[in-house]
C-alpha positions in Angstrom: 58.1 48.2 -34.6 55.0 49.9 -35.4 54.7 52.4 -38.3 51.8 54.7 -36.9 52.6 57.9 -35.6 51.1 58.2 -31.6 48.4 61.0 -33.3 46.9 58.1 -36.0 47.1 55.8 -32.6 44.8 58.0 -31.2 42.3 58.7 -33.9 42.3 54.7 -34.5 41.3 54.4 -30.7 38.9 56.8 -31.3 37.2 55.6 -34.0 37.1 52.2 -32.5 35.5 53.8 -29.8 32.6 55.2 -31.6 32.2 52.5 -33.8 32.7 54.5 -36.8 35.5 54.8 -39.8 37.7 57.3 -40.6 36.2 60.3 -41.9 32.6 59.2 -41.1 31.0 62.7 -40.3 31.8 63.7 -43.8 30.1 60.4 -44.9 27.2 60.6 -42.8 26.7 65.1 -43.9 26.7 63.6 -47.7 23.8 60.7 -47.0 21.8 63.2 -45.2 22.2 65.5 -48.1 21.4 62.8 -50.3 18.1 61.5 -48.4 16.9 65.0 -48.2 17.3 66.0 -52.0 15.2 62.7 -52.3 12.3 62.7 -49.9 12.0 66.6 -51.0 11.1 65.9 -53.9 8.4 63.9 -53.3 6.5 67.0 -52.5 8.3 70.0 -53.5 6.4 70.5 -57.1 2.7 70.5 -55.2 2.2 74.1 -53.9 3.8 74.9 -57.9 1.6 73.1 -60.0 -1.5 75.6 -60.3 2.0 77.6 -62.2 3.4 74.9 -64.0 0.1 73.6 -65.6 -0.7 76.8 -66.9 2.7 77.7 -67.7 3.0 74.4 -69.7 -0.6 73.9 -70.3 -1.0 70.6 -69.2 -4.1 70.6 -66.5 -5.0 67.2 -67.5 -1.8 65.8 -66.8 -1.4 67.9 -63.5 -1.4 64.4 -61.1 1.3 62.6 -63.2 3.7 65.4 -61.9 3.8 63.6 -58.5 2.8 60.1 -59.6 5.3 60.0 -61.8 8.1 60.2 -59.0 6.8 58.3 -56.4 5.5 55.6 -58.7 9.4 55.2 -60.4 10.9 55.9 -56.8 8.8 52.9 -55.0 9.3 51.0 -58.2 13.0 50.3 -57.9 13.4 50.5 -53.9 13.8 46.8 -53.5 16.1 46.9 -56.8 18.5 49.1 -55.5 18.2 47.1 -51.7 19.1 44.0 -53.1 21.5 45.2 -55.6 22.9 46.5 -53.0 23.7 43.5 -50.9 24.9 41.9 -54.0 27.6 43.7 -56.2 28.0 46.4 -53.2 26.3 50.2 -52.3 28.9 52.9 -53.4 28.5 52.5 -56.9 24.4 52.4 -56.4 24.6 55.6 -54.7 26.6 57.5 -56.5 24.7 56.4 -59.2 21.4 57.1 -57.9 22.9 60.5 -57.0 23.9 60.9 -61.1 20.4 59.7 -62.2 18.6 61.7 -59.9 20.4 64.6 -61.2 20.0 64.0 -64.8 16.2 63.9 -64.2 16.3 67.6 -62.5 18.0 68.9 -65.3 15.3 67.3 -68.0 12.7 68.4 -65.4 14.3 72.1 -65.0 14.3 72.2 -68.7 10.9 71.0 -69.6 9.0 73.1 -72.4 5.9 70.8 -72.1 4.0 68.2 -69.7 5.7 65.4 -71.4 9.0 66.2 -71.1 8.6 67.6 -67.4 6.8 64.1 -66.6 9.8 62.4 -68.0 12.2 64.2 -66.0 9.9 63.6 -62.9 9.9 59.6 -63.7 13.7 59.8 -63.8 14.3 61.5 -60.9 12.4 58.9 -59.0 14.6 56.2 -60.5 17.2 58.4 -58.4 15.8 59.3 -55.5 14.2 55.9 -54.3 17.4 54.2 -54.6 19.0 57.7 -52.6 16.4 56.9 -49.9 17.1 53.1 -49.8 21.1 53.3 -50.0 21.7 56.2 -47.2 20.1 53.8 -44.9 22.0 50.9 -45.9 25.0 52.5 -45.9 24.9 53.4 -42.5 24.1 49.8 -41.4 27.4 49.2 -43.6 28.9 51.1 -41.9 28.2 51.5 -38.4 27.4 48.3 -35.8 23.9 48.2 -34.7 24.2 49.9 -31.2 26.0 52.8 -32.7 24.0 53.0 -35.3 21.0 54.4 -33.9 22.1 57.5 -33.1 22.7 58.1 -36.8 19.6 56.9 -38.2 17.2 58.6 -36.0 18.4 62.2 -38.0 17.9 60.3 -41.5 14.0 59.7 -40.0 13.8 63.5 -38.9 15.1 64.3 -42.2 12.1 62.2 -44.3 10.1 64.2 -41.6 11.3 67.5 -42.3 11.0 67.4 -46.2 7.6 66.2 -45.7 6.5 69.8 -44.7 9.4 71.7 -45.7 9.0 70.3 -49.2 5.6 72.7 -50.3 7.3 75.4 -48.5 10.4 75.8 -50.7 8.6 74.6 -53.5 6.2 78.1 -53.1 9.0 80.0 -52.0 10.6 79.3 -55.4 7.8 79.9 -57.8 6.6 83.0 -55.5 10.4 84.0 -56.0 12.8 83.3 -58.7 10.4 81.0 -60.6 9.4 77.0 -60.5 12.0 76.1 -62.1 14.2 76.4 -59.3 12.9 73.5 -57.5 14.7 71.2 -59.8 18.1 73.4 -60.5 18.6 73.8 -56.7 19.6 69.9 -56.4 22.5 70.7 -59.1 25.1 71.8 -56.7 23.6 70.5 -53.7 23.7 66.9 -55.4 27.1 67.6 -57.3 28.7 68.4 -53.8 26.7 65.0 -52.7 28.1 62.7 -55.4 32.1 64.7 -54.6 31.9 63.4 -50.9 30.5 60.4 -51.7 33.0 59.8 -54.7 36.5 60.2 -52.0 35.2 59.9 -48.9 32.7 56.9 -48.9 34.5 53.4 -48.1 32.4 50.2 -48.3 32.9 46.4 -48.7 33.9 45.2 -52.4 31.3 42.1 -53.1 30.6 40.1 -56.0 31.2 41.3 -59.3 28.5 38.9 -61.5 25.3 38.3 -59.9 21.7 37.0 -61.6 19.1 39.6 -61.9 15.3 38.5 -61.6 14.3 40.4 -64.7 11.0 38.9 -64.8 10.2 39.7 -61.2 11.1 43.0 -61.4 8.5 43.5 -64.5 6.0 41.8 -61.9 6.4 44.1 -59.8 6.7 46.9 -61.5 3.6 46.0 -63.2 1.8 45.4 -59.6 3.1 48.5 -57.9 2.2 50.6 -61.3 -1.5 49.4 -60.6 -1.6 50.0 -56.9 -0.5 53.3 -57.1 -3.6 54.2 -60.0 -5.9 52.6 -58.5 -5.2 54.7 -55.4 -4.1 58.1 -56.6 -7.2 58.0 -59.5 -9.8 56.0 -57.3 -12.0 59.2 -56.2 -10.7 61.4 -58.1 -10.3 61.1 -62.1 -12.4 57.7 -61.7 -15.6 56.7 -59.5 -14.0 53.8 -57.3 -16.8 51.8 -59.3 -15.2 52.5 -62.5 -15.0 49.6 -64.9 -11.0 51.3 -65.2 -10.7 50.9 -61.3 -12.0 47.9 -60.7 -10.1 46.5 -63.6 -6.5 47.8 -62.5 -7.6 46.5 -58.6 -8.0 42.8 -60.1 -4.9 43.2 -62.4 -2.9 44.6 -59.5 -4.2 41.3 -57.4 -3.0 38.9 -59.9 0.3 40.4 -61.0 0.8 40.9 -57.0 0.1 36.9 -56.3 2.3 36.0 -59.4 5.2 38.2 -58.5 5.3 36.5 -55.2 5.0 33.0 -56.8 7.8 33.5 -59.1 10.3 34.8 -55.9 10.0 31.6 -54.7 12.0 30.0 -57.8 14.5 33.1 -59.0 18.3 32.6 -58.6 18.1 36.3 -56.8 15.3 37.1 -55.8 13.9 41.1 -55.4 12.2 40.6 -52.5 13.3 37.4 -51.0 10.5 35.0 -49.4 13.0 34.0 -46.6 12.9 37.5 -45.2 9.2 36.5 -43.9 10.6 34.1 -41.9 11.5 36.9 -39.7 9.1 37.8 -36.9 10.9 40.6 -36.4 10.7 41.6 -39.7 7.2 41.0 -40.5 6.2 42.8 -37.4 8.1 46.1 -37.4 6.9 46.4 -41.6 3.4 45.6 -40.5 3.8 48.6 -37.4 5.7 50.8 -40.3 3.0 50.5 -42.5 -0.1 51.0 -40.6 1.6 53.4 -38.5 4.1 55.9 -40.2 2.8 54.9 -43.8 -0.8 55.4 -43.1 -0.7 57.9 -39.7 1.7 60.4 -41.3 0.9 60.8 -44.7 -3.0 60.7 -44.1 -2.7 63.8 -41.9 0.1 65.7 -43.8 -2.1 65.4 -47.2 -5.6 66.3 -45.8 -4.7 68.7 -42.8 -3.6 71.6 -44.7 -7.1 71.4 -46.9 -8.6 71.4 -43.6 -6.8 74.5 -42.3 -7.2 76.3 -45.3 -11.0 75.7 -45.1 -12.1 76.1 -41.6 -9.3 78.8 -40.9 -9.2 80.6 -43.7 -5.0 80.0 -43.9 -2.8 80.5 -46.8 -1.7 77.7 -48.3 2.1 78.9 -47.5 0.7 79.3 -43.8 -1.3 76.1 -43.7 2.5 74.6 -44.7 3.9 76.6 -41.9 1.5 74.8 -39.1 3.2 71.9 -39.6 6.1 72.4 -38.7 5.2 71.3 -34.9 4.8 67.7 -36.8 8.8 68.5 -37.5 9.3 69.5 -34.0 7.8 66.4 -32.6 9.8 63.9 -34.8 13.0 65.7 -34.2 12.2 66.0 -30.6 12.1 62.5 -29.7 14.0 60.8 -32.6 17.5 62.3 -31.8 17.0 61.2 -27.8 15.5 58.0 -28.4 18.1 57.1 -30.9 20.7 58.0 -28.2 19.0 56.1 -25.7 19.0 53.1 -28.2 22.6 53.4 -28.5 23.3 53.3 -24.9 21.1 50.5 -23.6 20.4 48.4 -27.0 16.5 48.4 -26.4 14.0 49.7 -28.7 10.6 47.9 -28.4 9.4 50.6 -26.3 9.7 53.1 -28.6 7.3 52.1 -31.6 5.0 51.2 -28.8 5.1 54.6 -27.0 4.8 56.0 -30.7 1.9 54.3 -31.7 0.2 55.3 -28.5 0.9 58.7 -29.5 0.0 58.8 -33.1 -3.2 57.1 -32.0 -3.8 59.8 -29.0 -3.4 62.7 -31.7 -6.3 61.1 -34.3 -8.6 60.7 -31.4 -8.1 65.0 -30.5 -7.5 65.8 -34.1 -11.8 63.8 -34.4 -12.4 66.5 -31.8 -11.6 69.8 -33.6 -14.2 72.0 -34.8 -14.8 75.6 -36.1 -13.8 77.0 -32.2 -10.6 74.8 -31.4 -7.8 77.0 -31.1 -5.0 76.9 -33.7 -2.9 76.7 -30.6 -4.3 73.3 -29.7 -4.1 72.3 -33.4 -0.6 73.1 -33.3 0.1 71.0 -30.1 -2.1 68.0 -31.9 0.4 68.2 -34.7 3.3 67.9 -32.6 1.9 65.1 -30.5 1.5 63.0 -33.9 5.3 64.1 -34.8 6.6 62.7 -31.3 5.0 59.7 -32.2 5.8 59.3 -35.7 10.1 60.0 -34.3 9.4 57.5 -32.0 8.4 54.7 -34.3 9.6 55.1 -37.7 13.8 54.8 -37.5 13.3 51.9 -34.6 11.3 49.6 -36.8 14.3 50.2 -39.6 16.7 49.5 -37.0 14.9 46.5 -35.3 15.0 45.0 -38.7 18.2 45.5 -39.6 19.5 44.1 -36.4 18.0 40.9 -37.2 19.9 40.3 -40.3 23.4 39.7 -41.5 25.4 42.5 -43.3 25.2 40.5 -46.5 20.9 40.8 -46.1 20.7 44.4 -44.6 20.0 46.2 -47.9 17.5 43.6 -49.1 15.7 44.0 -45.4 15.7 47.7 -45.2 14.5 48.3 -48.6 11.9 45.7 -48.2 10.6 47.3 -45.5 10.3 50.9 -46.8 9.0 49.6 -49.6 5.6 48.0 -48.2 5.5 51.7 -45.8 5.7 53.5 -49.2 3.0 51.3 -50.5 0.7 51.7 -47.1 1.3 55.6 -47.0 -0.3 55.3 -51.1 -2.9 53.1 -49.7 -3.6 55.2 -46.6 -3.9 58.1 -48.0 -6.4 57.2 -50.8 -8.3 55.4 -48.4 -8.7 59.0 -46.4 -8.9 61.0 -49.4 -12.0 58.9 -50.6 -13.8 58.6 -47.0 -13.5 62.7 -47.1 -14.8 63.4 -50.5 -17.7 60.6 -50.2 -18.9 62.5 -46.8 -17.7 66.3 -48.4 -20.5 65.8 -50.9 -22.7 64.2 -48.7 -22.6 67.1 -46.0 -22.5 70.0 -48.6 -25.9 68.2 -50.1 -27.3 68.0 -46.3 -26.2 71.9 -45.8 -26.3 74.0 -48.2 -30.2 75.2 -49.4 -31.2 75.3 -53.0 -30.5 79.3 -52.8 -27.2 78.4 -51.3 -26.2 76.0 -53.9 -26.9 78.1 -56.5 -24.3 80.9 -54.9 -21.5 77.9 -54.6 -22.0 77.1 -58.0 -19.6 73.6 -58.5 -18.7 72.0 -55.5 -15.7 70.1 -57.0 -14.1 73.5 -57.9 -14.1 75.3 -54.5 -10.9 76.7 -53.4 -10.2 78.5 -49.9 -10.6 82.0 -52.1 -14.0 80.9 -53.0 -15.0 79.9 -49.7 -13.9 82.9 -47.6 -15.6 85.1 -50.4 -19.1 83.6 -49.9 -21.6 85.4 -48.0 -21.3 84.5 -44.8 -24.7 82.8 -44.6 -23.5 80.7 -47.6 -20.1 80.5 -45.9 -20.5 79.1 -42.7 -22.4 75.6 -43.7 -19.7 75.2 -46.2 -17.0 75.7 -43.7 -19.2 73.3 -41.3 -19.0 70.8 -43.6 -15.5 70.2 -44.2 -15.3 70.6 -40.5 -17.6 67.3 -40.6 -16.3 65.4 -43.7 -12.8 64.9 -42.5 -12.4 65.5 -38.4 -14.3 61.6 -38.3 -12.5 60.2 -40.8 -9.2 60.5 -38.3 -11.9 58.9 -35.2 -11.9 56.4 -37.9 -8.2 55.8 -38.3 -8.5 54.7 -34.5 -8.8 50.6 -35.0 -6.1 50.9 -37.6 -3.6 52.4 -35.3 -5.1 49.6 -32.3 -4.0 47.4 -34.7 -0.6 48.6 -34.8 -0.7 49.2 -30.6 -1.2 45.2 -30.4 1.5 44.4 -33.3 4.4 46.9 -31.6 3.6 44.7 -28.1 4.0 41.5 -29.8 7.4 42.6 -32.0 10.3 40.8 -30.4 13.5 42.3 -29.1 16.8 41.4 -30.2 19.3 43.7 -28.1 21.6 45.9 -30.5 24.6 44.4 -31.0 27.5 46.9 -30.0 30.4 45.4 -32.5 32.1 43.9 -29.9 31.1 41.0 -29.6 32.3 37.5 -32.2 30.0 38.2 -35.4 28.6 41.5 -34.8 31.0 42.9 -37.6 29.4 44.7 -40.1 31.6 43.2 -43.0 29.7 40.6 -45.5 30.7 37.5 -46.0 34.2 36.8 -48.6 32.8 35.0 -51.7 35.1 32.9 -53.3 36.6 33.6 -56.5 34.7 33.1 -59.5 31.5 32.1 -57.4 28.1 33.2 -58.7 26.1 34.4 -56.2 22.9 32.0 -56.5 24.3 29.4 -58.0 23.6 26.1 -56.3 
């Protein structure tokens, strides 16, 4: 005779129903918590900098605020992935949650650049794991078909910190004082790691495992150089620089022998195998040139634009955004239904990249007359296609994999988006600049450029305090320096049109079927994982 009451009989039915575990919604409210606290942060500090660098007088070392967290945070996303699939996710996560938390406080406490960049570099060690695990988690938890539905609000969520992040972070140091930006994830993240700690229920795995020590300092070494090369290319450093050019040939090399020495580690970080995957390969390709390089591109130059040509706030150039947020949340929570219910989802990175790729060509239109009406509907054009690709490229790739891989394929994949987004946007940022100085030497007279004074320290202030004679061909030419640059972006998004056709589609599996569970593989006791 059974021991279950007829009310547990029912909320077992109904759980099998939904393809979820018990207490799931608390689960799922805690990962969402924990991927925004991370993707804020990736942006939260930039509208308070101009204060915190004066506050802690640190100009010089202004950059290494953000660097500092997204270089640690892409650093140790495929660590975290395939540590993940390995000794299990819970402990990762509510680790990640502590670390994270530990750098806020050393960040929140910071009397000097040093110690703030510090606390920034171990917060990243945090948050990228945060980012990687929530996802993971749910593919732990939650079979394929189901699981759609749920990842399409982690995608809004990256999304929505992307804009919302420089609107709190202004908000704060307008308010209550910088500071702020790092205490705030104390109790958020403490109420995080208390769900997580009870509530979270996940597959036990190996306890001893081999860790490719000398891959990781590969490719922390590789990634450390990419990410100079592109945030000081331009900028701190002439892209001929002998400093440049020298961290681009490094980051070549170390980039070629971390891949060589994957193919002989016990565990590899990023394992060669998962190449072998079409679907894989395709969907990080269509990430990458798509949501790495379409979003971040436009959400790091727009606002300069607005501020210029409009005459915006910086709080308000923030606020125009938020049709991006609109657009993403708009067709990522529908599409992610629709996933569930039918299993398909080529369409949607297809019908995405069509989008983003319609938004660049209008946003190469604008000029000083364009409405900020039509620049609004732009913006939400490129969200609806940035929420229809990004979580169904996740999703197509975790499909394609076993539980046991899931981590190691998800992280992959956001990794090389991460690394496209850094790419992207440098690429952007040094097309502007090259044709910014090139149309301000074309526009402005001898008289004129006199009145400007330095071009490189023009602010929006400045600009909308010149005469208006003066004014208007500076205003023209940022109007002309960036507006091509998106007609530009055009083949790279073509590119990603053709790649989205030519993904293959392996229909969700709904958990029903033999071998569609989501549990990993037993491994015997006393087995080493990667031992022959």
């Amino acid at each position: 005779m059974s021991d279950s009451t007829p009310v547990e009989g029912v909320e077992a039915q109904e759980q099998q129903s939904s393809g979820t575990p018990p207490h799931f919604g608390l689960t799922f409210a805690a990962l969402m918590v924990a991927m925004l606290l991370a993707s804020l942060d990736q942006t939260i500090v930039s509208t308070a900098l101009p204060t915190v660098v004066g506050e802690l007088h640190g100009v010089n070392h202004m950059a290494w605020v953000t660097t500092a967290y997204i270089l640690a945070a892409t650093i140790v996303m495929p660590v975290y992935g395939r540590l993940g699939d390995l000794i299990g996710r819970k402990v990762l996560f509510l680790g990640g949650i502590g670390v994270f938390l530990v750098g806020s406080v050393i960040a929140g406490m910071a009397q000097d650049m040093t110690m703030l960049i510090i606390g920034r570099a171990v917060q990243g060690l945090g948050g990228g794991g945060l980012m990687i695990t929530s996802q993971a988690i749910i593919a732990d938890l939650v079979p394929p078909r189901q699981r759609a539905k749920y990842m399409a609000p982690i995608g809004a969520v990256f999304g929505l910190s992307a804009v919302v992040g420089p609107l709190l972070g202004g908000w704060f140091t307008d308010g209550i004082g910088w500071r702020w930006a790092f205490w705030i994830n104390l109790p958020v993240g403490v109420l995080a790691l208390t769900v997580g700690a009870f509530a979270l229920r996940l597959p036990r795995r190996a306890a001893t495992v081999t860790f490719d020590y000398r891959g990781f300092a590969l490719m922390a070494a590789a990634v450390t150089c990419t990410v100079l090369v592109a945030e000081w290319g331009g900028t701190d450093y002439a892209w001929s620089d002998p400093v440049i050019l020298g961290m681009a040939v490094g980051g070549l090399l170390l980039w070629t022998l971390f891949f060589l020495s994957q193919r002989h580690a016990a565990e590899p970080i990023i394992p060669l195998w998962l190449f072998r995957s079409r679907i894989f390969t395709t969907a990080t390709l269509v990430g990458l040139l798509v949501v790495g390089i379409g979003m971040f591109a436009f959400i790091g130059y727009l606002p300069t634009y607005l501020q210029m040509v409009y005459g915006v706030s910086a709080t308000e150039s923030g606020l125009l955004l938020i049709p991006m947020v609109a657009g993403i949340m708009g067709t990522a929570i529908p599409s992610g239904q629709l996933m569930s219910r039918t299993g398909r989802y080529k369409i949607y990175p297809i019908l995405g990249t069509v989008l983003v790729g319609t938004a660049a060509l209008l946003m190469s239109t604008l000029d000083t007359d364009t409405s900020l009406v039509a620049v609004c509907a732009y913006v939400f054009l490129l969200g609806a296609g940035i929420g229809l690709a990004m979580q169904p490229l996740v999703l197509a790739v975790q499909n394609d994999f076993p539980a046991a891989d899931v981590g190691t394929a998800t992280s992959s994949n956001n990794f090389f988006r991460e690394i496209g987004a850094t790419l992207g946007t440098a690429g952007v940022g040094a097309l502007f600049t090259n044709r910014l100085a090139d149309q301000l030497s074309d526009r402005l007279t001898a008289d004129a450029a006199r009145t400007v004074g330095n071009t490189e320290a023009l602010t929006p202030a400045l600009v909308h305090a010149l005469p208006d004679k003066v004014q208007e061909p500076v205003i023209l030419a940022y109007q002309h320096a960036l507006t091509p640059v998106f007609r530009y972006m055009l083949p790279v998004f073509a590119l990603g049109l053709v790649l989205a056709f030519l993904l293959p589609e392996k229909k969700l599996a709904d958990g029903s079927s033999p071998g569609a569970s989501t549990e990993p593989t037993p491994i015997p006791s006393g087995e080493v994982l990667g031992a022959p």
